[in-house]
N, C-alpha and C positions, 0 to 999 in steps of 0.2 A: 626722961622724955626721949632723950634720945636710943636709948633701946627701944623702949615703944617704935620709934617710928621703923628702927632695922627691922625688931620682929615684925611688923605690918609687912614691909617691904616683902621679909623673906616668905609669910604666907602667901602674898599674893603672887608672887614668883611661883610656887610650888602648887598654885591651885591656879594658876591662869589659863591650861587647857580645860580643868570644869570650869571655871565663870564662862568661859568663851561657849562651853556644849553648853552651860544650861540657856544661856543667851539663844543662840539659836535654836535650842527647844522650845522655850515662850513664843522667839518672830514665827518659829515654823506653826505652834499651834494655833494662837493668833490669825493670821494670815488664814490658816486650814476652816478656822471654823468661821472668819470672813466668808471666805470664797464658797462653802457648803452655804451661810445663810442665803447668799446671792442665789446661786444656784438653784436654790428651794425656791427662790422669790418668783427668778425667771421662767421656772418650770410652771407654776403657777400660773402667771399671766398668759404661758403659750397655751396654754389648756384652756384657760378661761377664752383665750381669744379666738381659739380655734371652733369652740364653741356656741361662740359669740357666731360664727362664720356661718355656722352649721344654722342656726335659729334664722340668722337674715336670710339665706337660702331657701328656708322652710317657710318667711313668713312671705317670701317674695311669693312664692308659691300660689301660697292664700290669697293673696294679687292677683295672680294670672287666670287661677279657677274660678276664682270669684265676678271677676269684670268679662274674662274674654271664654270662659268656658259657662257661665251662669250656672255653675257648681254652686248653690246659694249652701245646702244641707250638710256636704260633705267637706270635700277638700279644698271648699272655698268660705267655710263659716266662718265669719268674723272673731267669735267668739277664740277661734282657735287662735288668730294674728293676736287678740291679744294676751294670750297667754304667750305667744312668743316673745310681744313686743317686752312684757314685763322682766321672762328670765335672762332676756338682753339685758335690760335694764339692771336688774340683779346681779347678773353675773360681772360687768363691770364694774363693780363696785371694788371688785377683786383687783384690778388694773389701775394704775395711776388715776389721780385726781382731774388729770385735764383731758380725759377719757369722758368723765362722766356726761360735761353737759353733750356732748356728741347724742349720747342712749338718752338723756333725758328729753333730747329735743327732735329724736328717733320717735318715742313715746308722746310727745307731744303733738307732731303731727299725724301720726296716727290717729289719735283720739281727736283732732280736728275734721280729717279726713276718710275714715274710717264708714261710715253711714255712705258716704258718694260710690263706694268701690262696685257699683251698681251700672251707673251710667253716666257717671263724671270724669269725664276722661282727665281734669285738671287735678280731681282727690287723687286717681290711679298716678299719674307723675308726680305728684307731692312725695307720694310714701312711696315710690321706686326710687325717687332723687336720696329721699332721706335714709333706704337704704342703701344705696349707692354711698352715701358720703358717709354712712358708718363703717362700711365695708372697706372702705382705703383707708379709713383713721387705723383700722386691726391689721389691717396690710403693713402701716407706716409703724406702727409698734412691735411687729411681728420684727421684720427687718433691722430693728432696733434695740430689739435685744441681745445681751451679749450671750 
């Protein structure tokens, strides 16, 4: 037994610069493909959010032509707000979970409000507030990513 333990001893003497490289080959790739999945993650959500950015911009839009230009046909069709309001909504799904009810409740007052953006000036604030408050939620995740 007691040779056993010397030869152990002396192997691990004689190989303790490889355990020590392969040691640090595992943490280094470990770690590598951590920080790539992250990275994928976050590239993700900056896209999706920025996108997100791009649609409330677009639906604000359908807002403005709709109530203050009486664009009813073209650049103010409803029809078109909610195709935005949806790939908002879609597109968050991509983004954290406490993301969602933001765009679900984006989506909801739209579809409450939506028929007024005529000459209700209360429908037209509802769904500017509601984009407004999705718009800082993508602002507040944006800034938060690493």
């Amino acid at each position: 037994m007691d040779n056993t333990q010397n030869s152990l001893r002396k192997q691990l003497q004689r190989n303790t610069v490889a355990l020590i490289s392969l040691f640090i080959a595992v943490s280094s790739l470990s770690y590598n493909t951590w920080r790539n999945e992250k990275t994928e993650a976050n590239r993700n959500q900056r896209v999706a959010a920025f996108e997100i950015l791009i649609k409330l911009g677009e639906l604000q839009q359908v807002v403005f032509h709709h109530h203050y230009d009486r664009d009813f046909e073209n650049r103010g069709n409803p029809r078109t707000g909610w195709t935005y309001v949806l790939v908002i909504r879609d597109l968050s799904r991509v983004l954290p979970a406490e993301i969602h009810p933001v765009t679900d409740q984006l989506l909801e007052i739209w579809g409450e409000n939506w028929e007024g953006l005529e000459n209700d000036k209360a429908s037209v604030e509802a769904i500017l507030a509601g984009v407004e408050s999705t718009r800082a939620t993508m602002l507040e995740l944006l800034l938060s990513l690493e």
